[in-house]
SEZALUM-518457 format. One record per residue (C-alpha): residue in one letter; x, y, z. Coordinates in steps of 0.5 Angstrom, whole numbers, plus 500, padded with zeros to 3 digits. Example, Ala and Ser with C-alpha at 12.3 -4.5 7.8 and 13.67 -1.06 7.14 Angstrom:
BEGIN
{A,{525,491,516}} {S,{527,498,514}} 
***
This chain:
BEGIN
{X,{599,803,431}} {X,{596,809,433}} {X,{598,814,438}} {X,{594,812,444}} {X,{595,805,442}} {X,{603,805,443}} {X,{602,809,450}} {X,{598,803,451}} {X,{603,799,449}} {X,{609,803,454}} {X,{605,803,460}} {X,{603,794,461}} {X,{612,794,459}} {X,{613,798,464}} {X,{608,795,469}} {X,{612,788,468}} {X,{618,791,469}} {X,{616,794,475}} {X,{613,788,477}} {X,{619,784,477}} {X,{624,789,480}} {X,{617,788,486}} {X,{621,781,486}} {X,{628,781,487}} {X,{632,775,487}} {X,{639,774,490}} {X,{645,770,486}} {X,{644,763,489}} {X,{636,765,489}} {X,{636,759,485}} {X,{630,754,487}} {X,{624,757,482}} {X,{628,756,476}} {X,{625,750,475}} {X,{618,751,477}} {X,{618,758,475}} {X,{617,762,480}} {X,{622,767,483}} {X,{625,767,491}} {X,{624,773,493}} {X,{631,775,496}} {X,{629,777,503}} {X,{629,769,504}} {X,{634,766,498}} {X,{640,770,502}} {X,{638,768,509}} {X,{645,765,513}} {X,{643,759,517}} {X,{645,759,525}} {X,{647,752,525}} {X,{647,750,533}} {X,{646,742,536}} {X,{639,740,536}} {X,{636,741,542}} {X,{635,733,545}} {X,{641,730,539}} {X,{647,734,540}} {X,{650,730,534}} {X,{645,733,530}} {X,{646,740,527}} {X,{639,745,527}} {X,{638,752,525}} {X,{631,755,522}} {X,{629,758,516}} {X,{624,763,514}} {X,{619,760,508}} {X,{613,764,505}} {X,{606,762,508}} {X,{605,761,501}} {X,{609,761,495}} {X,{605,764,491}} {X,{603,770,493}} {X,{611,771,498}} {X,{608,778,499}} {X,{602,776,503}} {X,{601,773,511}} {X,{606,772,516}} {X,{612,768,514}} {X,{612,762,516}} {X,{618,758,521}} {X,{622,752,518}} {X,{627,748,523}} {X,{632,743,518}} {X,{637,739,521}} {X,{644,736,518}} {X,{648,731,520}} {X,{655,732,516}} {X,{660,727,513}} {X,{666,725,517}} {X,{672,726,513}} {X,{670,731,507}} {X,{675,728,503}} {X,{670,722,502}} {X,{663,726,501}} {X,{659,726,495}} {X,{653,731,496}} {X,{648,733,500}} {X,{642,728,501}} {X,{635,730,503}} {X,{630,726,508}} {X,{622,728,509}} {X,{617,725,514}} {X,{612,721,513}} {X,{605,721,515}} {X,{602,726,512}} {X,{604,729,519}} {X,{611,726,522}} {X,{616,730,524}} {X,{623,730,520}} {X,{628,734,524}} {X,{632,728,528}} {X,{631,722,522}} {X,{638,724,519}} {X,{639,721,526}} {X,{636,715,525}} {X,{639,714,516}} {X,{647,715,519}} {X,{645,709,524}} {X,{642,704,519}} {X,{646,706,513}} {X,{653,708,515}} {X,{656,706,508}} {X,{650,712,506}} {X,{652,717,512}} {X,{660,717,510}} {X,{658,719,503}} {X,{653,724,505}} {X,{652,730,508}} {X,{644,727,511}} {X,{639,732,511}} {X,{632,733,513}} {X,{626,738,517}} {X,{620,740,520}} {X,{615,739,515}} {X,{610,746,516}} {X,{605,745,520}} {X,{609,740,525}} {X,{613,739,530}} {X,{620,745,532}} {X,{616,749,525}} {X,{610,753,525}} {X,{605,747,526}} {X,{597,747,526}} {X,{594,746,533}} {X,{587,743,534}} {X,{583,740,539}} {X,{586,738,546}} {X,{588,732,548}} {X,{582,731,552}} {X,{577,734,547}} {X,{580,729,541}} {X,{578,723,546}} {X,{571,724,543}} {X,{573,724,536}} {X,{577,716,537}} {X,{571,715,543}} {X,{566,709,541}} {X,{565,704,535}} {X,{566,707,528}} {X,{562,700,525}} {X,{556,702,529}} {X,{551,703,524}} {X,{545,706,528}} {X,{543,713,525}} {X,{544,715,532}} {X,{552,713,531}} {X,{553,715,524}} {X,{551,722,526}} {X,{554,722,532}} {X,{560,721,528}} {X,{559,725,524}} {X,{558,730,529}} {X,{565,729,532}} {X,{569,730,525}} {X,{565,737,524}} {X,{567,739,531}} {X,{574,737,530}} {X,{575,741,523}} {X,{572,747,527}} {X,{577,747,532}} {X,{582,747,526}} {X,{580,753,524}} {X,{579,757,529}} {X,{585,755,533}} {X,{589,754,526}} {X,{584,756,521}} {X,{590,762,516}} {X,{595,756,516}} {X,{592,750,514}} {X,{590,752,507}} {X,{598,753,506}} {X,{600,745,509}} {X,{600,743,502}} {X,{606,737,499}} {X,{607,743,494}} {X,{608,748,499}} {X,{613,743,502}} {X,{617,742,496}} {X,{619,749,495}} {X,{621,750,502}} {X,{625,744,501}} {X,{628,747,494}} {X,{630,754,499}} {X,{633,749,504}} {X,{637,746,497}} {X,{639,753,496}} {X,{641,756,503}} {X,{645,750,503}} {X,{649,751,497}} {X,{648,745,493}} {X,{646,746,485}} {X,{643,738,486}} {X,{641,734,492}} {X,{640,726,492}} {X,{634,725,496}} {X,{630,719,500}} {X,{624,718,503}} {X,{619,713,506}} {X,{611,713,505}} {X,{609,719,504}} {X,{615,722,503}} {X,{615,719,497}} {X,{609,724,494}} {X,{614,730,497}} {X,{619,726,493}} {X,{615,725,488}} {X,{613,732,487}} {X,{619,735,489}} {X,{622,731,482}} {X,{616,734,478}} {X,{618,742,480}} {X,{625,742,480}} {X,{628,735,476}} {X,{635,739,475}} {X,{636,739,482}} {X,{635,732,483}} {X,{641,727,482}} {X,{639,720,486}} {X,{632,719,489}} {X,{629,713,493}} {X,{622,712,494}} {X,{621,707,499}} {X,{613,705,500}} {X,{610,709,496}} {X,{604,713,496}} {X,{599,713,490}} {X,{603,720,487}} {X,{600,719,480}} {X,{592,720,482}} {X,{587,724,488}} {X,{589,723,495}} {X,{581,721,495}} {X,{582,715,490}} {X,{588,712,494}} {X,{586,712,501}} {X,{579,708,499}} {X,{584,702,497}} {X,{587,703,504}} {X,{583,699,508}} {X,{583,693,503}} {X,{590,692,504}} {X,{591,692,512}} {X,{584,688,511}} {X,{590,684,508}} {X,{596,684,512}} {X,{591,683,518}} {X,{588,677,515}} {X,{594,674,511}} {X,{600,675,515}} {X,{598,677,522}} {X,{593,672,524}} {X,{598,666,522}} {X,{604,669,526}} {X,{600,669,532}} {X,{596,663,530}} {X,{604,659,530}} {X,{605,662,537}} {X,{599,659,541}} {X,{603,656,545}} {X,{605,663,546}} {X,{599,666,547}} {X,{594,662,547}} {X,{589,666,542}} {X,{588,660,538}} {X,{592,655,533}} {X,{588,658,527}} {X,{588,664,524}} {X,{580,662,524}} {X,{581,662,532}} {X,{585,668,533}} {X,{581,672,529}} {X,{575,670,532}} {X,{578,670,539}} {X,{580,677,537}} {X,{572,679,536}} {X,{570,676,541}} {X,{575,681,545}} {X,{572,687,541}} {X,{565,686,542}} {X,{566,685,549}} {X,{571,692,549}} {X,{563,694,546}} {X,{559,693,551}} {X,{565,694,557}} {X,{571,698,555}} {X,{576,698,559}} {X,{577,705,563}} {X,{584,705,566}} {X,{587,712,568}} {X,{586,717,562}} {X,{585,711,558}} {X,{579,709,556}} {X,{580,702,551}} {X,{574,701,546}} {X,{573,698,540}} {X,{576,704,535}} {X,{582,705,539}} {X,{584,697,539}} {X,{583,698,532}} {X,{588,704,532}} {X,{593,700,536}} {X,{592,694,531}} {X,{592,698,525}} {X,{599,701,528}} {X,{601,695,529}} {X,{602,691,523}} {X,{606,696,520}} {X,{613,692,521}} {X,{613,684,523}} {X,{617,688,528}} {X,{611,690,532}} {X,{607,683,531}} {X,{610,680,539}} {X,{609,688,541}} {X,{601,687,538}} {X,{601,679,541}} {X,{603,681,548}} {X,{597,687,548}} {X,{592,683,546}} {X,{594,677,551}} {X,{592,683,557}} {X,{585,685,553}} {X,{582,677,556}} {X,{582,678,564}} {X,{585,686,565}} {X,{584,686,572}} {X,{589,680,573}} {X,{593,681,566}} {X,{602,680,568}} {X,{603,688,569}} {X,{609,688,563}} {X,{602,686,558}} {X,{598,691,561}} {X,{603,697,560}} {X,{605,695,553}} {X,{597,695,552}} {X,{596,702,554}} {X,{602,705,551}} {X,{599,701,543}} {X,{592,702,543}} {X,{592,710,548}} {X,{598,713,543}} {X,{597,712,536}} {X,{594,718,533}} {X,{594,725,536}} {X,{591,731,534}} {X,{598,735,533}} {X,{598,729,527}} {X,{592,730,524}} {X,{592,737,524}} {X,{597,736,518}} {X,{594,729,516}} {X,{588,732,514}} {X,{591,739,511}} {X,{595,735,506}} {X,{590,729,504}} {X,{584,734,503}} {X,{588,740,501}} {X,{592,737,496}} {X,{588,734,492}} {X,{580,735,491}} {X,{575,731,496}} {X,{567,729,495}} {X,{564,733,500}} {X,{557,730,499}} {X,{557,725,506}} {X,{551,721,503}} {X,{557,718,499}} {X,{561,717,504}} {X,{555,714,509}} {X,{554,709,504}} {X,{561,707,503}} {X,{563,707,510}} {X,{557,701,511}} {X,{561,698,506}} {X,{567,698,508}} {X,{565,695,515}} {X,{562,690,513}} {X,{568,688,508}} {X,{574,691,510}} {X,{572,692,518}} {X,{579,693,521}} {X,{581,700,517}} {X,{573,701,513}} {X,{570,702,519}} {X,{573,709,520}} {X,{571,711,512}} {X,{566,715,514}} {X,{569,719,520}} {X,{576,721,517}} {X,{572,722,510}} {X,{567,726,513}} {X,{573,731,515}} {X,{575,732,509}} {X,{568,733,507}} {X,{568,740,510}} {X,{575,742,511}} {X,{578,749,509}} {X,{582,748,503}} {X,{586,753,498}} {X,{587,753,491}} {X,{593,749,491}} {X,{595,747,485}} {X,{595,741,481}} {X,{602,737,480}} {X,{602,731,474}} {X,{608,726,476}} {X,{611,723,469}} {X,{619,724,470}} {X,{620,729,465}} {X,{627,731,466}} {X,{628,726,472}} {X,{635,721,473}} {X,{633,714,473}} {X,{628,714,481}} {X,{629,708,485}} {X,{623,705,488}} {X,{622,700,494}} {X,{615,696,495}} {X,{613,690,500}} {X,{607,687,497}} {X,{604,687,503}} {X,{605,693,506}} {X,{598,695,509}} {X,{599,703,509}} {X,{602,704,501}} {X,{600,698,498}} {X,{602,695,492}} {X,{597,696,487}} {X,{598,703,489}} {X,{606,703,488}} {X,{605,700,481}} {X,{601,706,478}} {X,{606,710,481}} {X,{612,707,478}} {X,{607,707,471}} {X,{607,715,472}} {X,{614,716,474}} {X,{617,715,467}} {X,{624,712,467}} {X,{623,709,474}} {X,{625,702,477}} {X,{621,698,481}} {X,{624,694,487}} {X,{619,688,489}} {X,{619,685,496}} {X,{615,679,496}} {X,{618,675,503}} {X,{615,681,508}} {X,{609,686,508}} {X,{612,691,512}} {X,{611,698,511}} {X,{619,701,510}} {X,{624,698,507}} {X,{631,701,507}} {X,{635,702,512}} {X,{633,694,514}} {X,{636,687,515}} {X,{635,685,508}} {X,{641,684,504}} {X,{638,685,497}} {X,{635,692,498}} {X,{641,694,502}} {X,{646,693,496}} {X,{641,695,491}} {X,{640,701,494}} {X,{647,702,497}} {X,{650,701,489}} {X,{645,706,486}} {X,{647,712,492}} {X,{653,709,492}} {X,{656,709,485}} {X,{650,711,481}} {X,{648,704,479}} {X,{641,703,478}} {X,{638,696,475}} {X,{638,696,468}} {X,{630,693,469}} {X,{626,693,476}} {X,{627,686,480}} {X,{625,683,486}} {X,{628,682,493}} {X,{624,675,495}} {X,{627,678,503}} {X,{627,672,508}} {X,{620,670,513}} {X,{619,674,520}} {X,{621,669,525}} 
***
């Protein structure tokens, strides 16, 4: 090796190790071990000021500084991260720390281990519960986007009008929401990614001084999880993934299922529920009646919606509401009783007006979608040609009405939102304990089929089947089979040697 060659040599040496001494690491600054990647100790040697949560003082809440992107922690302004505990009474009993996320993408975590410590007492003797405030929402740095006022237009009209007027007018509303992203959040949403997310989460493991945390999480706190498990599969000890999101592929290919499935639970089990309550209601004896009666209702919503205060009731927000509705059999009187309001407003009983104004004029909001359309664009690749996405919104409002006929709208942002490089995450289980996986087969959002082909990818993974309701959330609840299973497996580590099935009892 000649003389300038070796000078070569000693200079890219000392360059590296200049590079790594540039990245310090504290002691406990463990989180990037499994995912290669270093923490800089600036964030891995914070101390978290615990002080009860503003509006749940049994809750315990600090905040944490986080990267605005892990992989370049050196670049843009920190970003804040505001995480919770609910502690174990008696620590003599405690077995770990046990971590939640929201769903969404855009629900807010920070008061949920409120809500686990309830439903799951057993759970909450055990484990310290944990959770946050995803970045981009709620107490941590959120994304902002349109005015209340201004997102009026954008759920404004009757997403199946084909008319050319209609399409670009649509069109028209999903440019100009994505516009108003970026110029009031435009350097923060490339970074609202689920891989992101999982290496705040694996900081706040960190500052908490756990090696391994037990995680659950609903929906699509079931891709975080999923994720998080395929980044750091040695910090993971127990993790219950409760309706699942379609993990293993693109974002794209899993929404396109989606309005096949609330179609389903629409048709299949909303419409006989009501139908079974005609004496109730009186929208119809058949499922054939109610769903008529209800388009009926729709066209006339059409032709004259329904203004009362600052809400103006039209085709697309009783197809919000409904949509919303059918999540949980729970829900089902709360939708019937909005409906009955929709046949004679002016006269309709007080108490069915105001369950209709508070269904079908607060589901959605331009907070929410801020951090829906980061993730669901940004983390996976989109199809931008909005040709492709015209001809299948035609389709699934003719097939599928009820969530299709929003494809274009929604796809439509997808097609021109700012997104970053963020990096693929394949799913296998590599490493992982064995995952515990909860589905309904009739869940309209996290649909069954999609569940199975996250169970596939998730090696090693027991699927949990519930065939005796749709809803949408399975643990905590009243179903003694998914309790006990769950419970058993957090509990004491028991997990079924094989998936089974949980034929939970019919909604009365």
């Amino acid at each position: 090796m000649n003389t300038t060659a070796i000078r070569t040599r000693r200079a890219a040496v000392a360059t590296a190790v200049l590079a790594a001494l540039a990245l310090p690491t504290a002691a406990n600054a463990d989180s990037g071990r499994d995912a290669g990647e270093p923490v800089p100790a600036r964030y891995a040697r914070q101390v978290l000021d615990w002080q009860p949560c503003a509006g749940q003082p049994a809750l315990e809440c600090a905040t944490m500084a986080v990267p605005r992107d892990w992989h370049h922690p050196g670049v843009g302004a920190d970003l804040s991260i505001a995480v919770s505990r609910h502690r174990v009474a008696d620590p003599a009993r405690r077995k770990g720390t046990l971590m939640e996320a929201a769903g969404g993408p855009g629900g807010q975590g920070l008061l949920r281990p409120m809500d686990l410590a309830q439903g799951a007492p057993a759970v909450a003797a055990a484990y310290d519960i944990v959770s946050f405030d995803q970045r981009g929402v709620g107490r941590s740095t959120h994304a902002q986007c349109q005015s209340p006022e201004d997102f009026q237009e954008f759920l404004a009209g009757d997403y199946r009008d084909q008319s050319p007027e209609a399409i670009d007018r649509v069109i028209a509303n999903s440019q100009k929401l994505v516009a108003s992203c970026e110029e009031h959040s435009g350097d923060l949403l490339p970074y609202l990614t689920t891989e992101q997310t999982v290496r705040d989460m694996d900081l706040y493991r960190s500052l908490l001084g756990e090696k391994k945390i037990s995680y659950y999480g609903a929906s699509y706190a079931t891709m975080i999880g999923a994720y998080y498990g395929t980044l750091f599969p040695h910090r993971v000890e127990r993790m219950v993934l409760d309706s699942n999101i379609g993990f293993e592929g693109s974002w794209e290919h899993f929404e396109t299922g989606q309005p096949m499935s609330f179609q389903r639970r629409f048709e299949e089990d909303f419409l006989p529920w009501m139908a079974a309550r005609d004496a109730t209601y009186h929208w119809g004896s058949t499922p054939e009646e109610v769903k008529a009666h209800w388009e009926q209702r729709r066209a006339a919503l059409h032709d004259r919606p329904i203004a009362d205060g600052s809400l103006t009731l039209g085709p697309n927000r009783l197809d919000n509401g409904t949509i919303n509705a059918i999540y949980s059999e729970k829900a089902f009187p709360v939708l019937a009783r909005a409906l009955t309001a929709l046949d004679d407003w002016q006269s309709a009983d007080p108490a069915a007006k105001q369950t209709a104004r508070q269904l079908f004029g607060q589901y959605l909001s331009p907070e929410f979608l801020a951090e829906y359309f980061s993730v669901t664009c940004g983390d996976t690749p989109w199809t931008r040609d909005l040709d492709t996405w015209i001809e299948r919104g035609a389709e699934n409002t003719a097939r599928y009405p009820l969530l299709g006929a929003r494809t274009l709208a929604f796809s439509a942002v997808c097609a021109s939102w700012p997104t970053g490089p963020a990096p693929k995450v394949k799913v296998t289980g590599a490493h992982l304990p064995p995952v515990l996986m909860l589905n309904s087969l009739h869940d309209p959002a996290t649909y069954y089929e999609a569940a199975l082909g996250a169970h596939r990818a998730l090696r090693g993974s027991k699927l949990v089947t519930v065939t005796g309701n749709g809803n949408h959330g399975q643990y905590p609840g009243s179903d003694p089979c998914v309790t006990n299973t769950v419970e058993r497996y957090l509990l004491d580590g028991q997990a079924p040697e094989h998936d089974l099935t949980c034929p939970a009892p019919q909604a009365g």
